[in-house]
Backbone as CSV, one residue per row, in Angstrom:
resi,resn,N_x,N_y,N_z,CA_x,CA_y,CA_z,C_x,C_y,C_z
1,UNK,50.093,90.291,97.315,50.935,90.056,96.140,52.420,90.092,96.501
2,UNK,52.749,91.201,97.505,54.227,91.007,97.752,55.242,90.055,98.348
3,UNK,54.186,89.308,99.366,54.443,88.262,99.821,54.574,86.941,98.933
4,UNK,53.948,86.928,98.100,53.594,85.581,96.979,54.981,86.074,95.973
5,UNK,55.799,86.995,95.505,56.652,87.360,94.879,57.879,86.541,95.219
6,UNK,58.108,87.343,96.584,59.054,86.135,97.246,59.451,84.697,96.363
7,UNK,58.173,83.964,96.917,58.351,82.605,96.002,58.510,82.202,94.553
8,UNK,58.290,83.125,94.085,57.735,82.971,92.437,58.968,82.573,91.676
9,UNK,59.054,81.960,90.663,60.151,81.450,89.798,60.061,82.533,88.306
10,UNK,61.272,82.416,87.741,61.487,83.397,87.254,60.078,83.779,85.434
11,UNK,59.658,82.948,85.357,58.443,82.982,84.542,57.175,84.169,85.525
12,UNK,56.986,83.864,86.081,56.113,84.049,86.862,56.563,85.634,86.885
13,UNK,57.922,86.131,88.115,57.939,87.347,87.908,58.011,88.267,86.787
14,UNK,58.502,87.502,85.445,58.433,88.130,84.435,56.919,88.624,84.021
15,UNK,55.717,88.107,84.119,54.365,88.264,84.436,54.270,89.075,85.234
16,UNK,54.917,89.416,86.121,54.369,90.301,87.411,54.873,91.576,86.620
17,UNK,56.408,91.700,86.437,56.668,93.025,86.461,56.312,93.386,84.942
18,UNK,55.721,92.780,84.030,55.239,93.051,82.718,53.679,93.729,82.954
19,UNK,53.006,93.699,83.940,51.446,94.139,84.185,51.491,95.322,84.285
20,UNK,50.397,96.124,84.461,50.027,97.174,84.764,49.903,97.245,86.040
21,UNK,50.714,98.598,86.499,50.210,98.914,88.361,51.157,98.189,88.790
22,UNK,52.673,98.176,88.720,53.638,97.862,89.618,54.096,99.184,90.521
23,UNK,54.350,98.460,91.703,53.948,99.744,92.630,55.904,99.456,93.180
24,UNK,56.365,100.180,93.888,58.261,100.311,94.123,58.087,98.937,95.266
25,UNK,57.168,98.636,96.079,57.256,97.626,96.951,57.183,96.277,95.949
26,UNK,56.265,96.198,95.042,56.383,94.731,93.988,57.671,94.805,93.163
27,UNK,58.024,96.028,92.877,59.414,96.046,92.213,60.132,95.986,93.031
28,UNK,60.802,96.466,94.097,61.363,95.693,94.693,61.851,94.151,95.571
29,UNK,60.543,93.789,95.736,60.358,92.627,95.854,60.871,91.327,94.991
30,UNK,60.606,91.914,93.138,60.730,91.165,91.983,62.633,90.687,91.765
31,UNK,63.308,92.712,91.967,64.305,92.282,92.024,65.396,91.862,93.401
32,UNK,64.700,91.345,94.812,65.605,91.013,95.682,65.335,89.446,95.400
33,UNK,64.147,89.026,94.596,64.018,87.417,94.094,65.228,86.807,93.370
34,UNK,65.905,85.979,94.100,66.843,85.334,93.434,67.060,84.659,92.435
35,UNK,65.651,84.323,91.920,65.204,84.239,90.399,65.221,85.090,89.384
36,UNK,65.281,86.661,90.030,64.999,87.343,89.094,66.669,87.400,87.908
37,UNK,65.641,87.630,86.484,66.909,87.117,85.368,67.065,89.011,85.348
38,UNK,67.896,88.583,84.044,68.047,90.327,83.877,66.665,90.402,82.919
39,UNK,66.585,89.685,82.220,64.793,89.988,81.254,64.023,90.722,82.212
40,UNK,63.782,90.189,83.526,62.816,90.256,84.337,63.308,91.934,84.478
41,UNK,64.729,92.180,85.185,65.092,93.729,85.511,65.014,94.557,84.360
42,UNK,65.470,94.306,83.295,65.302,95.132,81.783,63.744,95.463,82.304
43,UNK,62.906,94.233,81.867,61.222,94.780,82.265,61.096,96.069,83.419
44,UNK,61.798,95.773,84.700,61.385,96.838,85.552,61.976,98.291,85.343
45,UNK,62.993,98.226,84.857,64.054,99.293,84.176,63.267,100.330,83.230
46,UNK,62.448,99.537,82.467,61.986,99.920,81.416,60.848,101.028,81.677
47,UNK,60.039,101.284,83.347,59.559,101.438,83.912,59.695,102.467,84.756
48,UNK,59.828,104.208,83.990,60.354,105.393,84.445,59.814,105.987,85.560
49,UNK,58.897,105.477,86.026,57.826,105.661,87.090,58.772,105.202,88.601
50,UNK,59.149,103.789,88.428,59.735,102.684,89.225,61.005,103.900,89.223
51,UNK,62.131,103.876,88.268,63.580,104.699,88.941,63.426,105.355,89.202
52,UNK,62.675,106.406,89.867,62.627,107.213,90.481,62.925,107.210,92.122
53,UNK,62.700,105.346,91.970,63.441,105.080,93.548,64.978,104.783,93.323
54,UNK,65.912,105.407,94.447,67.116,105.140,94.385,67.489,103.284,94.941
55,UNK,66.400,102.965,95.917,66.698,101.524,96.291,66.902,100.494,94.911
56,UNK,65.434,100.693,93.861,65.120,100.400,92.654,66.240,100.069,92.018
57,UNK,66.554,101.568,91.482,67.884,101.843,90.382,68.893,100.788,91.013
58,UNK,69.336,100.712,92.133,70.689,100.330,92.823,70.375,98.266,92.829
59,UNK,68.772,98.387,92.947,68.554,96.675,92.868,68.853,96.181,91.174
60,UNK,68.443,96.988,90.540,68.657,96.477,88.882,69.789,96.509,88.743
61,UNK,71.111,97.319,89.540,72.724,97.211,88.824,73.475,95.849,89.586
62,UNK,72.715,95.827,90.776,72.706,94.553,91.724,72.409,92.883,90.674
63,UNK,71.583,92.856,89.626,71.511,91.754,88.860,72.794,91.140,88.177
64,UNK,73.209,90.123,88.369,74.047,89.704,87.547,73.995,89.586,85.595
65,UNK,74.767,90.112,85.554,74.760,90.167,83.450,73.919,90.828,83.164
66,UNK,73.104,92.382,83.741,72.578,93.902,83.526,73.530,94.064,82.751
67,UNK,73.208,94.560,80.979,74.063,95.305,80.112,75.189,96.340,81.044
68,UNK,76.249,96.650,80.650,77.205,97.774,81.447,76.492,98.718,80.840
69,UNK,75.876,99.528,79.713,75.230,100.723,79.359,74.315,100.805,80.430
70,UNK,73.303,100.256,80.773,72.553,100.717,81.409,73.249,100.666,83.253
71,UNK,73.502,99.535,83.279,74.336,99.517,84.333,75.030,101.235,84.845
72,UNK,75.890,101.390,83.880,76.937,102.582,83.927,75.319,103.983,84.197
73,UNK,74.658,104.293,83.381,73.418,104.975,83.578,72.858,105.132,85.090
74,UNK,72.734,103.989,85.682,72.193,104.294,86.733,72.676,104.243,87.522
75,UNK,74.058,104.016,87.644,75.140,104.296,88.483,75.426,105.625,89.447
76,UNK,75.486,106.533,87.819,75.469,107.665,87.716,74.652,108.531,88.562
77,UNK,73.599,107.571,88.733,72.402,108.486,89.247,72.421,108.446,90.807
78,UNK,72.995,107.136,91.379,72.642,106.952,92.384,73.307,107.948,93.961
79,UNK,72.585,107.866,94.957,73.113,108.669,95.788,74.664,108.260,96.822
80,UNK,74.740,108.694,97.152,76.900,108.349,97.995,75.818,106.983,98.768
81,UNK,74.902,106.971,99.624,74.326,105.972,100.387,74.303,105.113,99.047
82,UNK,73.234,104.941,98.020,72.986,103.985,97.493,74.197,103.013,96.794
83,UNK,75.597,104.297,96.548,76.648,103.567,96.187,77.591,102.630,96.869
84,UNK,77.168,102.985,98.383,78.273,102.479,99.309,77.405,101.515,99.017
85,UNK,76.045,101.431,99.492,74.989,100.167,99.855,75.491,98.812,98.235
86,UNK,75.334,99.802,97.073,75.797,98.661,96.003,77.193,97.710,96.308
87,UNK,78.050,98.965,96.416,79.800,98.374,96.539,79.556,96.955,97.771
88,UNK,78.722,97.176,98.336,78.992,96.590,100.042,78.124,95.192,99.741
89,UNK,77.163,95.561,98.488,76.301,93.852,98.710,76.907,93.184,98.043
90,UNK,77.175,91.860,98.393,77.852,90.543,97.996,77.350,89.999,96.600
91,UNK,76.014,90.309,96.333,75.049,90.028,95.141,75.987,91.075,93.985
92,UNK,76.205,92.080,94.712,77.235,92.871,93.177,78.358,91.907,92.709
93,UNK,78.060,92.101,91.138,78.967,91.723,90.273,80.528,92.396,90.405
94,UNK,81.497,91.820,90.360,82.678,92.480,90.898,82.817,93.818,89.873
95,UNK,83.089,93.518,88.411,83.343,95.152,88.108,82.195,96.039,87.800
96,UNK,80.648,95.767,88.300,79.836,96.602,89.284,80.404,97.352,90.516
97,UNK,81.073,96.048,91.146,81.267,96.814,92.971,82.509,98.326,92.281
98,UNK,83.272,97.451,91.531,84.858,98.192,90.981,83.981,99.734,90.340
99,UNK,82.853,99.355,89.607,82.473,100.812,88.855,82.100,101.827,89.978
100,UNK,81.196,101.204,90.593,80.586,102.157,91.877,81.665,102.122,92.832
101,UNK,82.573,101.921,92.850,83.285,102.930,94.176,84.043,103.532,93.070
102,UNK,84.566,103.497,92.149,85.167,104.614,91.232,83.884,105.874,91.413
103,UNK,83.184,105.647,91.186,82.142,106.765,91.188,81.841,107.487,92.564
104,UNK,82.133,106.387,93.456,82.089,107.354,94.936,83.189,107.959,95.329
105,UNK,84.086,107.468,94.589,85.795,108.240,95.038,85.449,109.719,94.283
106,UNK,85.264,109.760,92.696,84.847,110.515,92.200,83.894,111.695,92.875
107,UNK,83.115,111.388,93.306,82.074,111.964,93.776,82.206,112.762,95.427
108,UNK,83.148,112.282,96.243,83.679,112.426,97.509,84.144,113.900,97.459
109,UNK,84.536,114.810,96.894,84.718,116.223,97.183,83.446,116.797,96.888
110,UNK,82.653,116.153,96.117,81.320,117.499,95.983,80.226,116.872,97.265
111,UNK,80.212,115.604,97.936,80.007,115.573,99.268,80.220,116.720,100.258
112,UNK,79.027,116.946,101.257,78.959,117.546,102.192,79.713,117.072,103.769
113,UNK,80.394,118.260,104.726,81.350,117.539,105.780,80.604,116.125,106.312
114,UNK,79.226,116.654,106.379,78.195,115.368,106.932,78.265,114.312,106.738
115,UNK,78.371,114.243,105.232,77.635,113.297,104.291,79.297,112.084,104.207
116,UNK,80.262,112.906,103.730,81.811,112.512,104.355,82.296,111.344,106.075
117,UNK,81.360,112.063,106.998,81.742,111.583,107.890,80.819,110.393,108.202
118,UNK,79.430,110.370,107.714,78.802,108.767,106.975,79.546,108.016,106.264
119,UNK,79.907,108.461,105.465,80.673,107.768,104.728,81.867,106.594,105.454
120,UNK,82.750,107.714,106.094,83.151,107.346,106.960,83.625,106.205,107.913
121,UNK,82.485,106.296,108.674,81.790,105.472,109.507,81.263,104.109,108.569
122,UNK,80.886,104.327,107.705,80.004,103.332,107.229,81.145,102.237,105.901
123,UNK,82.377,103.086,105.769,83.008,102.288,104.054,83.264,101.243,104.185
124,UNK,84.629,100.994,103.267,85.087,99.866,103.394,86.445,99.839,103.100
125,UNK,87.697,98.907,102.942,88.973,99.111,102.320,89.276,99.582,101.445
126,UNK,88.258,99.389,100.066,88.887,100.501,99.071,88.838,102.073,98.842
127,UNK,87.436,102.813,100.202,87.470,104.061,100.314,88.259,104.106,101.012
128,UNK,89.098,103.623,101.867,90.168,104.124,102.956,90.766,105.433,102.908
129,UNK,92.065,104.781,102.115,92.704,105.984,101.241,91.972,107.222,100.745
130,UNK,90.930,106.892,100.176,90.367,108.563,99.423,90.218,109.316,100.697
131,UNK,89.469,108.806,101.357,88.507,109.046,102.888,90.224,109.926,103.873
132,UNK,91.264,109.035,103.473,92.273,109.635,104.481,92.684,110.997,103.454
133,UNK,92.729,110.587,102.317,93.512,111.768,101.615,92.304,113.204,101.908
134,UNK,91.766,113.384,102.304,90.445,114.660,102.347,91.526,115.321,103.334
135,UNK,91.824,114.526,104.377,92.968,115.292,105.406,92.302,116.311,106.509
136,UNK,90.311,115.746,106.374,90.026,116.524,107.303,89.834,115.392,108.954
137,UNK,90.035,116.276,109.595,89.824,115.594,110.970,88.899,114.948,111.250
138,UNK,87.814,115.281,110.956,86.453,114.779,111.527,86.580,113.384,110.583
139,UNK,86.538,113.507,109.509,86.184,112.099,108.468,87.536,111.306,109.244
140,UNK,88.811,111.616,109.304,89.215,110.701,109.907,89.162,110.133,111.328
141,UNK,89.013,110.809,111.959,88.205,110.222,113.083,86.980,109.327,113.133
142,UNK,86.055,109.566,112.292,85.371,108.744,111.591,85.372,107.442,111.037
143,UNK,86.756,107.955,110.470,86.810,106.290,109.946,87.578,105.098,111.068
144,UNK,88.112,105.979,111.606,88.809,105.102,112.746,87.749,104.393,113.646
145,UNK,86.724,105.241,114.052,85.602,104.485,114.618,84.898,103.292,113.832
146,UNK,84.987,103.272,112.583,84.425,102.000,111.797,84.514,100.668,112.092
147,UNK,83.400,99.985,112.425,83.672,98.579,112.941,84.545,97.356,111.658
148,UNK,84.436,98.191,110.110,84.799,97.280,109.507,86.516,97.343,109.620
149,UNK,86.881,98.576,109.898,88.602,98.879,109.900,89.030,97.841,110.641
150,UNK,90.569,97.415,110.715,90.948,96.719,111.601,92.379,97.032,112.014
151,UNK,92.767,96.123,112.506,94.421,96.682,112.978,95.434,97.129,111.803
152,UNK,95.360,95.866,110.616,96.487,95.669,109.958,96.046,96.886,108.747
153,UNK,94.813,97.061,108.697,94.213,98.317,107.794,95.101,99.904,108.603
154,UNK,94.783,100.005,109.703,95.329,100.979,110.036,97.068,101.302,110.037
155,UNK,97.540,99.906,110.246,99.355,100.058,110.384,99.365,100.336,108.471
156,UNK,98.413,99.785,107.778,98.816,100.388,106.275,98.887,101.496,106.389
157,UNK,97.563,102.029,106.640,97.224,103.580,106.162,98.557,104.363,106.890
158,UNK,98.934,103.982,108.452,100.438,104.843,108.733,101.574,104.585,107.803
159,UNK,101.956,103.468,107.076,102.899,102.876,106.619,103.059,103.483,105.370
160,UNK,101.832,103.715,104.721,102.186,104.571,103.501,102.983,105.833,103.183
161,UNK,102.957,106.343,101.973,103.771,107.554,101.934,103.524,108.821,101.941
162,UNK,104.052,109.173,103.056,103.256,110.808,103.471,102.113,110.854,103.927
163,UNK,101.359,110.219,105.017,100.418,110.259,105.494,99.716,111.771,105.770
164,UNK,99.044,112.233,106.100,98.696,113.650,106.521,99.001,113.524,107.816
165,UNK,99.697,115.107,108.862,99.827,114.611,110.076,98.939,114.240,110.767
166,UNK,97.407,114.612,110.349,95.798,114.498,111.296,95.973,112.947,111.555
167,UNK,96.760,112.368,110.721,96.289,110.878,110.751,96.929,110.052,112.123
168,UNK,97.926,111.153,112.032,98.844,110.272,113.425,98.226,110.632,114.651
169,UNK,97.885,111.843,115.002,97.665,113.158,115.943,95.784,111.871,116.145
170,UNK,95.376,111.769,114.971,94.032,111.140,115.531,93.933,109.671,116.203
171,UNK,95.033,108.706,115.375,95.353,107.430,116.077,95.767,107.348,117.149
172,UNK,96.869,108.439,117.860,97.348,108.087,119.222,96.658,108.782,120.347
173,UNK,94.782,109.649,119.626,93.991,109.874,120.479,93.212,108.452,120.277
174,UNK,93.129,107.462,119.633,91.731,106.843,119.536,92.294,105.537,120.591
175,UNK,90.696,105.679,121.040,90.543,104.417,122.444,91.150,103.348,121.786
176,UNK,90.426,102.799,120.762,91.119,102.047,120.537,91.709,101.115,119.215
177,UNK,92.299,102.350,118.870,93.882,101.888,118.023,95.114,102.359,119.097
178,UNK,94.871,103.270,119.672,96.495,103.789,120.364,97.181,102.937,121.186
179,UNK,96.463,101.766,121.618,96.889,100.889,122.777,97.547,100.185,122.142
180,UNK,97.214,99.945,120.548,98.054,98.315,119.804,99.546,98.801,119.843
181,UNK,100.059,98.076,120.149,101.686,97.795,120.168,102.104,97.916,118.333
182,UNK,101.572,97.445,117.389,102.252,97.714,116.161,101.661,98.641,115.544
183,UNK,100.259,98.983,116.007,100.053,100.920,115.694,101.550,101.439,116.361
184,UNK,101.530,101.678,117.584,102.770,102.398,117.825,103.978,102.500,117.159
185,UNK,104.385,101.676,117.289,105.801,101.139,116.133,105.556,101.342,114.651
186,UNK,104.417,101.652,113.960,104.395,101.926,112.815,104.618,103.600,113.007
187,UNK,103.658,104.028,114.108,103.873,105.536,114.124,105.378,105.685,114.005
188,UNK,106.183,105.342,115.327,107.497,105.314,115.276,108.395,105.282,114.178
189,UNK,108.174,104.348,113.427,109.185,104.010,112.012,108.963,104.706,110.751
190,UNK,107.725,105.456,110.637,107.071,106.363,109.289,107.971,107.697,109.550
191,UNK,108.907,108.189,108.604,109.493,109.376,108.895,108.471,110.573,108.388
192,UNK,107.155,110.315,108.264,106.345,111.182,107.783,105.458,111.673,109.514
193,UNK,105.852,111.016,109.911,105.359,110.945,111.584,105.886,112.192,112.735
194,UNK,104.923,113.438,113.231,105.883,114.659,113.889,106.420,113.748,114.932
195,UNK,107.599,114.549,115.181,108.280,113.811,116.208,107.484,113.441,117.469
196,UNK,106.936,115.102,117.861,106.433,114.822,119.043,105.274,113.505,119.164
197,UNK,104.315,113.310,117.975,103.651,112.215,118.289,103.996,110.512,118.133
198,UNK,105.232,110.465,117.811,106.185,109.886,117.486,106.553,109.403,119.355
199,UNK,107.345,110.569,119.603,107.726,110.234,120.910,107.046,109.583,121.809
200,UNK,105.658,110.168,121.982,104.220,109.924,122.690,103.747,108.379,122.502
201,UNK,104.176,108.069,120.822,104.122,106.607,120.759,104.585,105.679,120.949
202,UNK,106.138,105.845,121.558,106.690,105.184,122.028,107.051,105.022,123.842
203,UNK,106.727,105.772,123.709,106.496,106.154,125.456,105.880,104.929,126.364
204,UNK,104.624,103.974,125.405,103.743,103.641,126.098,104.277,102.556,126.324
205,UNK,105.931,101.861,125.299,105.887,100.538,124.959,107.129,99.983,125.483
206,UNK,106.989,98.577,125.746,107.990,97.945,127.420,109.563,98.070,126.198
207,UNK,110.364,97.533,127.430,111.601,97.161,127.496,112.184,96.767,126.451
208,UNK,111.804,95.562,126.113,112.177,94.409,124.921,111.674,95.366,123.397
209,UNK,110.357,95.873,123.842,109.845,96.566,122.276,110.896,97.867,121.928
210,UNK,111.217,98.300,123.505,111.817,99.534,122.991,113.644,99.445,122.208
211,UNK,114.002,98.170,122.826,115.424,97.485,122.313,115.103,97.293,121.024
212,UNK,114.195,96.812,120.488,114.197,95.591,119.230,113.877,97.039,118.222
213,UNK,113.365,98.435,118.432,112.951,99.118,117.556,114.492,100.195,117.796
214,UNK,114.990,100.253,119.002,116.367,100.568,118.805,117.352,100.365,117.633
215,UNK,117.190,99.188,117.233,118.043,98.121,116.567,117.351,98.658,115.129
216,UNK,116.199,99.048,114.959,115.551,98.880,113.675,116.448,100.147,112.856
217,UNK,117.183,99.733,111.490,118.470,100.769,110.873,117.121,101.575,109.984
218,UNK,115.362,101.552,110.185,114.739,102.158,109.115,114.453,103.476,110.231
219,UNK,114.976,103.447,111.715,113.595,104.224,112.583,114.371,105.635,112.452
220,UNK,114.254,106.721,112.103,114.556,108.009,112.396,115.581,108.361,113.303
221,UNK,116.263,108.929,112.912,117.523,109.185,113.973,116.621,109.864,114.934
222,UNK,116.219,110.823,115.309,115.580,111.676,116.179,114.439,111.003,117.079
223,UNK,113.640,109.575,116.128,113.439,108.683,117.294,113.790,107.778,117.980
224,UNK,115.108,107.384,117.279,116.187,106.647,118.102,116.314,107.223,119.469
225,UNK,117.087,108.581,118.831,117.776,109.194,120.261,116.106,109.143,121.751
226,UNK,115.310,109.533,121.377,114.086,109.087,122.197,113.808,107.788,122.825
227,UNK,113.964,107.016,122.121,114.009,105.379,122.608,115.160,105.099,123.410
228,UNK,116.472,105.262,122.753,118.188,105.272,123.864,117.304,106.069,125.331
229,UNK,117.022,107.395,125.073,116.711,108.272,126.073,115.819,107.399,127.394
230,UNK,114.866,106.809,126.535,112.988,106.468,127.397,114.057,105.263,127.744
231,UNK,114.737,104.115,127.363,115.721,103.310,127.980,116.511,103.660,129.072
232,UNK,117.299,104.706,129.186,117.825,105.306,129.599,117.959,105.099,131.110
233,UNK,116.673,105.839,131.056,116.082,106.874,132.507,114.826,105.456,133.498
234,UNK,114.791,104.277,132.381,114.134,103.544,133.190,115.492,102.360,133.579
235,UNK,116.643,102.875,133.164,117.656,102.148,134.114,117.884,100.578,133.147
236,UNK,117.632,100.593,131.789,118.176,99.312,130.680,119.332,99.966,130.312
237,UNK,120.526,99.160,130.322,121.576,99.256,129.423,121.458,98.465,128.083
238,UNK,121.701,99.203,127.210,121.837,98.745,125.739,123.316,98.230,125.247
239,UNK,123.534,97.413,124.324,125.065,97.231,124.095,125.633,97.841,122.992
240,UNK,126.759,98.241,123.025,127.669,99.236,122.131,126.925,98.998,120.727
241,UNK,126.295,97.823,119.850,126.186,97.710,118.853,124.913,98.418,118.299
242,UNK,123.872,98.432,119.638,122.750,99.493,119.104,123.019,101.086,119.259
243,UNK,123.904,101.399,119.958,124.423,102.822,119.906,125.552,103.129,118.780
């Protein structure tokens, strides 16, 4: 039967999930059918036996034009996995994806360190921020390892206001963000940035980068004088107008 679901047009599954003896594999099946209407999910919904699976609950908010009451209901219910898994499928309705990560932002302090550093690893752009504001080490380290993060995600998260210091202290350990040339220079130019890792970030970067961020009237006096200095001692003269 589960196999024959697959194919079925949306009459048909409405028959299926209306019978007696739907088991979580035919319900699930009914609603990953791209036929399936919301009639068809109301039917499986209706079916207190069936939500008891979290995959279930999370496939019925997954339907396009699911009432928001019930929608919002089983939202509620679902676990930090089943919410990321909703926010993340393409099949979610946008202010579906928008409800469920409100609910996982929400939900992110009564999370366990564990459960946080899944998270982690696993989000997307709009947990960023929450995920950085926790301000614990491990989750951010975490998220830095994420294959979905990328460069210009990370020069935000430095660029913003008041970063936590973990955030800098963890980027100019990670393999690999610390090597990018405009990670560095963002570290550099954020006056929310300790000096010392500040300094460390500029240390790594040539000649021309270290002139042109000389020149920059936003960079910190105290990492100026570091840059004149790291110029300095590798023997560049600068001209009267950047000093």
């Amino acid at each position: 039967m589960t196999e024959r679901i697959s194919s079925m047009g949306p009459d048909q599954l409405l028959t299926v999930a209306e019978g007696e003896g739907l088991d979580d594999g035919q319900a699930i099946e009914i609603l990953r059918n791209p036929h399936c209407t919301v009639k068809v999910a109301e039917r499986v919904a209706e079916d207190r036996r069936l939500l008891g699976s979290d995959r279930i609950r999370r496939l019925i908010c997954s339907v396009r034009g699911m009432p928001t009451p019930r929608v919002a209901n089983l939202v509620a219910t679902l676990s930090w996995l089943g919410l990321l898994q909703l926010a993340q499928d393409p099949k979610t309705p946008p202010m579906v994806r928008k409800m469920t990560e409100r609910r996982l932002i929400h939900k992110l302090p009564k999370l366990t360190l564990g459960e946080r550093i899944g998270l982690a690893r696993r989000s997307h752009r709009a947990l960023y921020r929450p995920l950085i504001a926790t301000a614990e080490g491990q989750v951010i380290v975490a998220l830095l390892e994420n294959p979905r993060l990328t460069e210009s995600d990370v020069v935000d998260l430095l660029n913003s206001n008041n970063p936590h210091p973990v955030v800098f202290s963890a980027v100019l350990r990670s393999p690999r963000w610390a090597p990018r040339r405009s990670i560095r220079v963002a570290m550099a130019r954020n006056r929310s940035t300790p000096l010392p890792v500040a300094l460390s970030a500029v240390a790594e970067l040539g000649p021309g980068e270290l002139r042109a961020l000389a020149k920059d009237p936003g960079l910190p006096e105290p990492v100026r004088n570091g840059v004149l200095g790291l110029l300095k001692k590798r023997g560049n003269i600068l001209g009267k107008t950047v000093l």
